[in-house]
C-alpha positions as a printed Julia matrix, in Angstrom:
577×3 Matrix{Float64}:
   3.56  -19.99   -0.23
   0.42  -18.18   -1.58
   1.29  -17.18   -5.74
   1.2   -13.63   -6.41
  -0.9   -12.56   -9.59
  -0.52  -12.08  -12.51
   0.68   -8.36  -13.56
  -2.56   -7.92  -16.27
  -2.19   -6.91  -19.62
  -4.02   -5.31  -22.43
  -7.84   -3.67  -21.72
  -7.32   -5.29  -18.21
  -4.55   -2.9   -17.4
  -7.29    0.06  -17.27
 -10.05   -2.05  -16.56
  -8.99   -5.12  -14.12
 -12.29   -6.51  -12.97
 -12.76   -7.33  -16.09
 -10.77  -10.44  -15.28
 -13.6   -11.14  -13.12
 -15.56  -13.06  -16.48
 -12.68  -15.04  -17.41
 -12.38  -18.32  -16.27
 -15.62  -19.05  -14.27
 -14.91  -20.83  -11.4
 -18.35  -22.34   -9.51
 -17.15  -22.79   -6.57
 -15.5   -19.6    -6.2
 -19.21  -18.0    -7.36
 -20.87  -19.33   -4.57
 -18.6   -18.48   -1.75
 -18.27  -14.74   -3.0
 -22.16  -14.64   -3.29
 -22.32  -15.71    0.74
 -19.9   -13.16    1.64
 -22.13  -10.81   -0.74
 -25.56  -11.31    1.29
 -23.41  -10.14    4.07
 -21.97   -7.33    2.89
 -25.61   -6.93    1.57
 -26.68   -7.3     5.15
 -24.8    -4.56    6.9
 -24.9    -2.18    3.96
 -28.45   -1.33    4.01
 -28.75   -0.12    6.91
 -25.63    1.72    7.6
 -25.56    3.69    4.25
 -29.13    4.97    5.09
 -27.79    6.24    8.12
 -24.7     7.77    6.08
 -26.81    9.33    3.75
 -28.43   10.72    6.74
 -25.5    11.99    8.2
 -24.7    13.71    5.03
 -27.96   15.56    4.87
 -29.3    14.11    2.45
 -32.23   11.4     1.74
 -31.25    8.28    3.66
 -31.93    6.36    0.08
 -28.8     8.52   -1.59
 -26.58    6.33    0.64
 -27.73    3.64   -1.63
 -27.36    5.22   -4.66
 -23.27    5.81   -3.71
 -22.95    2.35   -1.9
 -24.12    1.05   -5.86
 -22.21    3.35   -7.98
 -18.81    2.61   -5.68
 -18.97   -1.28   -5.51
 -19.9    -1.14   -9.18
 -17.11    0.75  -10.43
 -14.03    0.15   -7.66
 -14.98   -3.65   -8.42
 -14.22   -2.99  -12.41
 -11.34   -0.73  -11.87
 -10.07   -1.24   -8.31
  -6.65   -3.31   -7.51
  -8.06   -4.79   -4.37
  -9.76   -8.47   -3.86
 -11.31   -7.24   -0.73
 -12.21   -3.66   -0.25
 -15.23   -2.46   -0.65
 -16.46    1.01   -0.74
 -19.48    2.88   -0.25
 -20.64    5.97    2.19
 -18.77    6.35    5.13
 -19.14    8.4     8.21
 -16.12   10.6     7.86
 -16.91   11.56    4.27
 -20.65   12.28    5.15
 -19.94   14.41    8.34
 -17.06   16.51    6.12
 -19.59   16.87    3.23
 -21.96   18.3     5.28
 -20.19   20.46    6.76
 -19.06   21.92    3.96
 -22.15   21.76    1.89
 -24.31   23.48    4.66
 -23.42   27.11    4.74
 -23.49   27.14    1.04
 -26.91   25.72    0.25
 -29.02   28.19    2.39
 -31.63   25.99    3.42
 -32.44   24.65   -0.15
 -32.37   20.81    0.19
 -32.77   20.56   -4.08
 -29.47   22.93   -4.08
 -27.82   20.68   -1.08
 -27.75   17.67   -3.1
 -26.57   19.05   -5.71
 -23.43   20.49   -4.03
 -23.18   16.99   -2.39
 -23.12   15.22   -5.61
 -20.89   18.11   -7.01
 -18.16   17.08   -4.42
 -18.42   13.85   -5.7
 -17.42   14.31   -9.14
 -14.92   16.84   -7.8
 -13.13   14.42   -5.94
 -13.64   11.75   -9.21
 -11.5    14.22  -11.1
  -9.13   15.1    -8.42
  -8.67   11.44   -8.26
  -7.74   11.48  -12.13
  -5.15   14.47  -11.71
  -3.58   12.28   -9.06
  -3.15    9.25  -11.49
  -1.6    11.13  -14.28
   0.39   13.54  -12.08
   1.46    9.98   -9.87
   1.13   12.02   -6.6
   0.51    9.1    -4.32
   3.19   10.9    -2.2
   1.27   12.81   -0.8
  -0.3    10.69    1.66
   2.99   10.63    3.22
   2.45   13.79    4.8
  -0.4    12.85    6.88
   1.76   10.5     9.83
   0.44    7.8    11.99
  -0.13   10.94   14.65
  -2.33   12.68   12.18
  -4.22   10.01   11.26
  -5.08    8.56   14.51
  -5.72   12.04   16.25
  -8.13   12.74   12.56
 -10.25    9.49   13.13
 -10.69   10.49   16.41
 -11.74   13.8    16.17
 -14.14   12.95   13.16
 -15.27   10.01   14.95
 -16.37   12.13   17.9
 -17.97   14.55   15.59
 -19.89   11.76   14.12
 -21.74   10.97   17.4
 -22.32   14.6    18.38
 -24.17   15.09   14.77
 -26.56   12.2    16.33
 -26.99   13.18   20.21
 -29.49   15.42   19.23
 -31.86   12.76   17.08
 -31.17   10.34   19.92
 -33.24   12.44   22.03
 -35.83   13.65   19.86
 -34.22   17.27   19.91
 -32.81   19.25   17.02
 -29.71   20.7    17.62
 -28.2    24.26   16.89
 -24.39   23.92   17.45
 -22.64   22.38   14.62
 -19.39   21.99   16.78
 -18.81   18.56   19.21
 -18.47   20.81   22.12
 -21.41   22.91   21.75
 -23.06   20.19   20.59
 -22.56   18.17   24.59
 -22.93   21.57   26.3
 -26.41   22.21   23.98
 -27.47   18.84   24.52
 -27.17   18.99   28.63
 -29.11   22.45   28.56
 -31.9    21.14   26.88
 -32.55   17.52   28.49
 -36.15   18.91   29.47
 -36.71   19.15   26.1
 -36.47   15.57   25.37
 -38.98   13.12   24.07
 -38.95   10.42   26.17
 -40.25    7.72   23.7
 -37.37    8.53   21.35
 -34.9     8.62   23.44
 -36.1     4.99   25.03
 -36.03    3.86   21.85
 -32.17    5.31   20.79
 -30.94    3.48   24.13
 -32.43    0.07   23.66
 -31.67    0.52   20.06
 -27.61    0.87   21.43
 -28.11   -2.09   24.36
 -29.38   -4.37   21.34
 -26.42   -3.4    19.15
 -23.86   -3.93   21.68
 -25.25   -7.13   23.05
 -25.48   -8.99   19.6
 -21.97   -7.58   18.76
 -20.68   -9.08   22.01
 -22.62  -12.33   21.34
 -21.85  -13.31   17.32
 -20.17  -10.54   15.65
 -20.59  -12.11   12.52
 -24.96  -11.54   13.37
 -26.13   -8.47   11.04
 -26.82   -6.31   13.9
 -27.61   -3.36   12.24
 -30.56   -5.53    9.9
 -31.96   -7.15   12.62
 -32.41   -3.85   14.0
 -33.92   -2.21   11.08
 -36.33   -5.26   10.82
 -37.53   -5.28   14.36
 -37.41   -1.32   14.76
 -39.95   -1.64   11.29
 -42.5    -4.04   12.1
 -42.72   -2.46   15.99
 -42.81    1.18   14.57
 -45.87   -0.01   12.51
 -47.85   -2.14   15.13
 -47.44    0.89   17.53
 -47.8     3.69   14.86
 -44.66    5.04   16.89
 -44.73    8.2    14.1
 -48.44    9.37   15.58
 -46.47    9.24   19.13
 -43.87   11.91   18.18
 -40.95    9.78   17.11
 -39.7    10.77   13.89
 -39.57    8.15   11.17
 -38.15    7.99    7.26
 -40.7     8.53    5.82
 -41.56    8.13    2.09
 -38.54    6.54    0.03
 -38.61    6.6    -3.83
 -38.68    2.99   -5.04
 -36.56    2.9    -7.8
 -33.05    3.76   -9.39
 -31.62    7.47   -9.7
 -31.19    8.53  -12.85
 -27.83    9.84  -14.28
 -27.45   13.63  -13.65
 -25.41   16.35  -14.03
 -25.65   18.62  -10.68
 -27.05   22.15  -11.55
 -24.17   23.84  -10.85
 -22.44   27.34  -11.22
 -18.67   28.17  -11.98
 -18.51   30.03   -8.43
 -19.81   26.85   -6.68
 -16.82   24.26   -7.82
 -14.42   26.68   -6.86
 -15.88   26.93   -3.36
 -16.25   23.43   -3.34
 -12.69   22.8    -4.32
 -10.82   22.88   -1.14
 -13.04   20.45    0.41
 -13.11   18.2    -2.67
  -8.9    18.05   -2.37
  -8.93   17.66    1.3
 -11.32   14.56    0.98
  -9.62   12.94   -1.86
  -6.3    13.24    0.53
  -7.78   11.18    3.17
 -10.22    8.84    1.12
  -6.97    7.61   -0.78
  -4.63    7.78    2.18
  -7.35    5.24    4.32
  -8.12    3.13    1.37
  -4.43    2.64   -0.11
  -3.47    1.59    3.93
  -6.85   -0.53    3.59
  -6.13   -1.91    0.58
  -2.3    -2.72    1.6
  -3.38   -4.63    4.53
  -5.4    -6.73    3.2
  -3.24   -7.47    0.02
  -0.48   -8.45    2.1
  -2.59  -10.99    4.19
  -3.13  -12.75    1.09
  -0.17  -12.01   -0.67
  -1.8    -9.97   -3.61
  -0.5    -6.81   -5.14
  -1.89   -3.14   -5.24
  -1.7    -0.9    -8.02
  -1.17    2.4    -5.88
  -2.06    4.43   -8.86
  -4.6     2.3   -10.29
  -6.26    2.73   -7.21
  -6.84    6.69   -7.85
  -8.25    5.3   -10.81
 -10.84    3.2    -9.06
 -11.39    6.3    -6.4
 -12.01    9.01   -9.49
 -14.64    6.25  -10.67
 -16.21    5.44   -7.79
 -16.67    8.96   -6.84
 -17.79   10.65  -10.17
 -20.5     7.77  -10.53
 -21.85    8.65   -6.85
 -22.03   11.91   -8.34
 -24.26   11.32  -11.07
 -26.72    9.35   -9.38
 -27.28   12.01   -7.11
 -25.16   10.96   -4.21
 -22.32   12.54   -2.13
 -18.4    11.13   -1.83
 -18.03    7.87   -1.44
 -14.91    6.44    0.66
 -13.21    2.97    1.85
 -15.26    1.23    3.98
 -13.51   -0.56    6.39
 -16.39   -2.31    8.37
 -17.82   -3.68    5.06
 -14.2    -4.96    4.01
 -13.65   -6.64    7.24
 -16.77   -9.14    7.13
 -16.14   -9.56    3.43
 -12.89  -11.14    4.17
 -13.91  -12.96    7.3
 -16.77  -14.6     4.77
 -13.93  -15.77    2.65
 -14.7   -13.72   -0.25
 -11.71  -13.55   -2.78
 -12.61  -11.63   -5.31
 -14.73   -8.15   -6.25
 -17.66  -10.53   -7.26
 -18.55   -9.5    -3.22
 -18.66   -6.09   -4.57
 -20.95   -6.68   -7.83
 -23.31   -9.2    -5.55
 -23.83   -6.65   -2.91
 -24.28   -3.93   -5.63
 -26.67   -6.29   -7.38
 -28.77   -7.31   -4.49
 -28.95   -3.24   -3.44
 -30.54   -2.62   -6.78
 -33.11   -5.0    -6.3
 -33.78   -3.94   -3.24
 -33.97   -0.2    -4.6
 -36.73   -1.54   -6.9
 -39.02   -3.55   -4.59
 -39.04   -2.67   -1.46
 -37.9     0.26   -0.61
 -42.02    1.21    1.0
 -40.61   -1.29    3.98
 -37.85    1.56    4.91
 -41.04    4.55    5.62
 -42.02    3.4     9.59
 -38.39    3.38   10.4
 -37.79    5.68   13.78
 -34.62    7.74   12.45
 -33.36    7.83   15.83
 -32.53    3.56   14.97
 -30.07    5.15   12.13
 -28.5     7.23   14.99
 -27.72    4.52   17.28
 -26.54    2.73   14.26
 -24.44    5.53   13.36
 -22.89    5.97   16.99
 -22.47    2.13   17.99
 -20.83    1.65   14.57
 -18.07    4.98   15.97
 -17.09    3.95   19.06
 -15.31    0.53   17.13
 -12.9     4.19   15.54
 -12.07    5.55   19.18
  -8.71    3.97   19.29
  -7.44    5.35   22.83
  -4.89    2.0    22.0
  -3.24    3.99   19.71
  -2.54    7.28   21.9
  -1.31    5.03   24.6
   1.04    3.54   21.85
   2.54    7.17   20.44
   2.65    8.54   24.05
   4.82    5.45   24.85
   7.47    5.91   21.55
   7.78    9.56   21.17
   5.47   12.2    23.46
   5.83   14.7    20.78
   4.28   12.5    18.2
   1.58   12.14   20.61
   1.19   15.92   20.99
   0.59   16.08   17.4
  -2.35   13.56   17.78
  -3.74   15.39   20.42
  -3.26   18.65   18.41
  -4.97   17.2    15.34
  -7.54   15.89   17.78
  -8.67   19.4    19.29
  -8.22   20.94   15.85
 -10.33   18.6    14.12
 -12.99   19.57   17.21
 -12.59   23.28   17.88
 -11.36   24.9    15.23
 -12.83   22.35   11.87
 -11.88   19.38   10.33
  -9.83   20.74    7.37
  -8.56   23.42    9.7
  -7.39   20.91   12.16
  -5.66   19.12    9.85
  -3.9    21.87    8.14
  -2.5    22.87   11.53
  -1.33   19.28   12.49
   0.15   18.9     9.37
   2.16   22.36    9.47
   3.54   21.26   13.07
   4.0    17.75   12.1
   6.56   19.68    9.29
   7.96   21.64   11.64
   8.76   19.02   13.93
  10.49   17.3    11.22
  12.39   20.33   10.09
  13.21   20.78   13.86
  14.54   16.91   13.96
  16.37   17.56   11.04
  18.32   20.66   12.47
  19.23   18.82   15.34
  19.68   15.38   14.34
  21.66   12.52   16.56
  25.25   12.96   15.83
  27.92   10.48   17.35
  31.6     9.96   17.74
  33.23    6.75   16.77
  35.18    4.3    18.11
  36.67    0.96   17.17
  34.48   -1.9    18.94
  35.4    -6.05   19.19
  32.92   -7.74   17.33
  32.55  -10.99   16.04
  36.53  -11.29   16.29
  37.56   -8.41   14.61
  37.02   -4.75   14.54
  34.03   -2.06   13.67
  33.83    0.97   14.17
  30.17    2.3    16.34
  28.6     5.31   18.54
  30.87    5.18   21.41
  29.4     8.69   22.77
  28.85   12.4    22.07
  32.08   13.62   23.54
  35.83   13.53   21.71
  37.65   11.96   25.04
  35.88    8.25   23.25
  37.55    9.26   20.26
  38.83    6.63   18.33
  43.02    7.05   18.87
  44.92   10.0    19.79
  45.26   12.37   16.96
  42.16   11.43   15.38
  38.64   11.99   15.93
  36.16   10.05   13.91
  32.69   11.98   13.51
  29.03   10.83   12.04
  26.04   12.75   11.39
  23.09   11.08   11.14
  20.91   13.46    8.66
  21.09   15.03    4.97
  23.11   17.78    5.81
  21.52   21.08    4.45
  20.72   24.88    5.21
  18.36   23.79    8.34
  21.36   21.72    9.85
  24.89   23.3     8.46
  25.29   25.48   11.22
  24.74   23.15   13.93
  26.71   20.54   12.23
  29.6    23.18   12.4
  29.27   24.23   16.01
  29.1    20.49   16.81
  32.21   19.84   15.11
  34.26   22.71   16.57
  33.29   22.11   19.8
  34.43   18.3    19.9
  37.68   19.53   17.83
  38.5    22.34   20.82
  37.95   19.17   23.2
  40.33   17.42   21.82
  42.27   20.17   21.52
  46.6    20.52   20.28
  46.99   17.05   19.87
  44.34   16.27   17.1
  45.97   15.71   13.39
  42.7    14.82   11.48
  39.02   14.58   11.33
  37.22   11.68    9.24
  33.58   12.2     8.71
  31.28    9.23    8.31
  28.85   10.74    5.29
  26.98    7.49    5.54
  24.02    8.97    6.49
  24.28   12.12    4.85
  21.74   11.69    1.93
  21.41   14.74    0.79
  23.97   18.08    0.56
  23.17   22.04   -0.71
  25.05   25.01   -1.41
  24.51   26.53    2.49
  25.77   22.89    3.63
  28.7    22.66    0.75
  29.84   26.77    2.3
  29.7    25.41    6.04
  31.82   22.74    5.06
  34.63   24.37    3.36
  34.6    26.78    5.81
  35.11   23.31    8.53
  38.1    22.4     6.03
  39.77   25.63    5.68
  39.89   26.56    9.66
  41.05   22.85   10.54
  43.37   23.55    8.05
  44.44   26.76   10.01
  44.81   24.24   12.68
  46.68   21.98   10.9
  44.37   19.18   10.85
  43.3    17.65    7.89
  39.39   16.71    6.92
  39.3    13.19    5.36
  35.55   11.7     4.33
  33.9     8.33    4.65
  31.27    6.3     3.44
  30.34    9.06    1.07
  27.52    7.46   -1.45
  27.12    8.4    -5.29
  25.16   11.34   -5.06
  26.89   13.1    -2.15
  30.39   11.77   -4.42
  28.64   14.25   -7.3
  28.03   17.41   -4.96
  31.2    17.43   -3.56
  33.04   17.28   -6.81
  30.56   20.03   -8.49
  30.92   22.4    -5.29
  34.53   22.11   -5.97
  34.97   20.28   -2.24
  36.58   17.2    -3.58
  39.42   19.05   -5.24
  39.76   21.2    -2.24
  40.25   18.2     0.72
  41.83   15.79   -1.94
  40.02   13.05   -3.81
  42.49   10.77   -2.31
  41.13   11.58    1.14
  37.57   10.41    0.73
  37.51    6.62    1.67
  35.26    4.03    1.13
  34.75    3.2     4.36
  35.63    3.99    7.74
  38.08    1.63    8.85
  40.13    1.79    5.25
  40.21    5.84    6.39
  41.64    4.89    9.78
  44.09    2.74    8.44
  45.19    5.56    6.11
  45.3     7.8     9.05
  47.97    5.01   10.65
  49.92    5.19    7.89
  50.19    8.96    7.5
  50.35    9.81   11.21
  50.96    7.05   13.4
  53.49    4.54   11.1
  54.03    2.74   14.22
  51.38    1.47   14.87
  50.38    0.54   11.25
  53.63   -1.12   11.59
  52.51   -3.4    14.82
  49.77   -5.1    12.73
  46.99   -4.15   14.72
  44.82   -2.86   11.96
């Protein structure tokens, strides 16, 4: 069995890569710097084409992919993940950055860079307020009908460059319909070029997916863009790129445009720690590490903020990057600092290679590296467990598509509560019976109707939910009907409160109400199973003195027995209990 770490202590508890510099270890140096000429590998290219996607200078998806490996490495929880620029951030950046920077690219980055930090401090509120809870509310459906959605919005943000034609329509629809009207207007050249560009992708995928596609790409699309001078031909290329690091800066800013850029700036720190704590997770339980769920807001709010100050936009988990680092054997966020490392140098030197590079490479990049996130597996999966969870993915999906990404998600999650609330007012309920098992007796579901009741006289009852304001008056109606069905003959009720968590004031009234008119009936309520908490409400409500605290039982079958005693001496007497 793999050993689990080390809980660290003193600086390292705020700072755990620092445990990176103790102990050098050679060997472990050199395998981490392989799986960091990798990662080095596939960044380049695909962060160009994320900063791209956001709007801004292909180059600024540098500057993030540095500032994020730097600082999750130093304050991350996770051997493995890496982060960097990532579709879904860029496209959500963008399209909330757009209508608020008029056309002004100097004023675009700096909103970009602005949601950044924002989402570095949001990070930081999370950590102190300990709200990793609230990832909970978005649910497998969610998720999977989000990446969908986003994903597809990714590659209609690129049909247009593929074919040498800019684009109008900022929605995925619009975008198809747009594209299909205005096929004449196509350059031909560019869009050869976007298509071989995808046939080369998919072929070395499907031959070595451990080749760096993406690089070889770049490299070829380079040198053949500058024998052919493809930019005098009409294909649009990079152009320029700053050699050189960013410098620190503060976004130029007013007060009016962080609180515009607020609502984006929570909805993105939502997701970008919902995917990278389930990231992170996997990958700690493959190799039987631990994650510090709130360290890891840390290590987000760092991340982010530094992205921000070299100029960049929100930086996210990025799962492609993770993957090959772990299938390269890297073990530790030395990966992270190598990749960062050899990006820098890169940013110094030779960043004048990048200028001949047809932009319509960084869309097929873009859109070959999306169609690995349209997980159709997954819809067959919900619609096969529970169609309504798969409504709710197909909800999100068209939300996410028609109607805006945060919009989209706002609605799925506001039906995904509903649906809960609705499965809480009408949760399974059962009667119980005594069952042969194992050579003795237990008592299980037998059915929904009170002829499988347990003996005559006595009807044994479970409801399988917290029983509160939502549920009361169903719980009563479902009780009085099974009590009519039994009908003269019943002398008492036992209710299994296993399941019943939780209990309120609306729930407490419904059930003394249940008491008293059984009562009327002359049949008495006795309670099972009833746990600590549940033991508290009924004794503040006043419930416990009311049905007896000698009529709550520890269990079921110690409340039947009872029940033999009281009513049916006979048959306690026969010594079949």
């Amino acid at each position: 069995m793999k050993s689990v770490a080390p809980t660290p202590t003193g600086i390292s508890r705020f700072i755990p890569g620092l445990d990176l510099f103790k102990g050098f270890n050679p060997a472990l140096l050199r395998t981490d710097l392989v799986a960091a000429v990798t990662v080095f590998a596939i960044l380049v290219p695909s962060a160009m084409a994320y900063g791209d996607l956001a709007g801004v200078t292909p180059v600024a998806g540098l500057y993030v992919a540095v500032a994020a490996m730097v600082m999750y490495a130093l304050f991350g929880t996770s051997k493995q993940l890496i982060m960097g620029p990532e579709a879904t951030t860029a496209i959500m950046t963008a399209s909330a950055v757009a209508p608020l920077a008029g056309g002004d690219p100097v004023r675009y980055a700096a909103l970009c860079a602005l949601a950044a930090i924002l989402v570095g401090v949001l990070s930081f509120g999370g950590a102190i307020a300990k709200l990793g809870f609230i990832t909970d509310f978005l649910s497998k459906p969610i998720l999977v009908g989000y990446i969908f959605g986003t994903t597809l919005i990714v590659i209609g943000s690129q049909l247009g460059k593929m074919f040498g034609i800019s684009l109008e329509s900022d929605k995925f629809f619009q975008q198809v319909l747009e594209l299909i009207s205005r096929l004449d207007e196509a350059h031909t050249l560019t869009a050869v070029i976007g298509t071989v560009s995808m046939a080369a992708l998919f072929i070395m995928r499907r031959v070595n997916r451990a080749l760096p596609g993406p690089l070889i790409l770049v490299a070829i699309a380079i040198v053949a863009s500058t024998y052919f001078d493809l930019a005098s031909k009409g294909v649009a290329v990079v152009g320029p790129v700053p050699a050189g690091l960013p410098s620190v800066t503060v976004p130029a800013v007013s007060g009016q445009d962080i609180f515009s850029m607020l609502p984006i700036a929570l909805a993105l720190t939502i997701l970008i720690y919902a995917d990278e704590i389930l990231t992170a997770r996997v990958f700690a339980a493959k190799h039987s590490q631990k994650i510090n769920a709130n360290q890891e807001f840390i290590a987000i709010g760092m991340a982010n903020i530094g992205a921000g100050l070299l100029t960049g936009f929100p930086a996210a988990t990025s799962g492609s990057r993770t993957v090959v680092n772990d299938q390269m054997g890297g073990k530790s966020q030395l990966v992270g600092l190598g990749a960062a490392a050899l990006t820098i140098v890169f940013l110094l030197f030779f960043t004048p290679l990048l200028a001949p590079l047809p932009t319509v490479v960084l869309g097929a990049i873009i859109i070959v590296a999306s169609f690995g996130l349209l997980d159709v597996h997954s819809f067959r999966f919900l619609r096969s467990v529970r169609r309504a969870e798969f409504a709710l993915a197909l909800v999100t999906l068209f939300g996410v598509l028609t109607v805006g990404i945060l919009q989209g998600i706002f609605v799925a999650v506001t039906l995904s509560l509903i649906n809960v609330i609705l499965r809480i007012s009408r949760p399974h309920d059962a009667v119980l019976g005594e069952v042969e098992s194992g050579g003795g007796v237990v008592y299980k579901d037998v059915g929904e109707s009170a002829t499988e009741q347990a003996e005559p006289g006595l009807l044994v009852y479970r409801f399988d939910a917290p029983l509160v304001f939502a549920n009361a008056a169903y719980f009563t109606q479902r009780l009085d009907a099974l009590v009519e069905e039994v009908g003269a003959g019943l002398k008492c009720v036992i209710l299994d409160a296993e399941a019943i968590s939780d209990f309120d004031t609306t729930a407490a009234e419904a059930l003394e109400n249940l008491d008293t008119d059984l009562e009327r009936r002359g049949v008495e309520l006795w309670i099972a199973r009833a746990n600590g908490p549940l033991r508290e409400l009924l004794r503040s409500t006043g419930l416990e003195a009311k049905i007896g605290a000698a009529n709550i039982y520890p269990a079921v079958r110690a409340a039947v027995e009872a029940y033999r005693v009281q009513f049916a001496p006979e048959r306690a007497d026969d010594g079949k209990i």
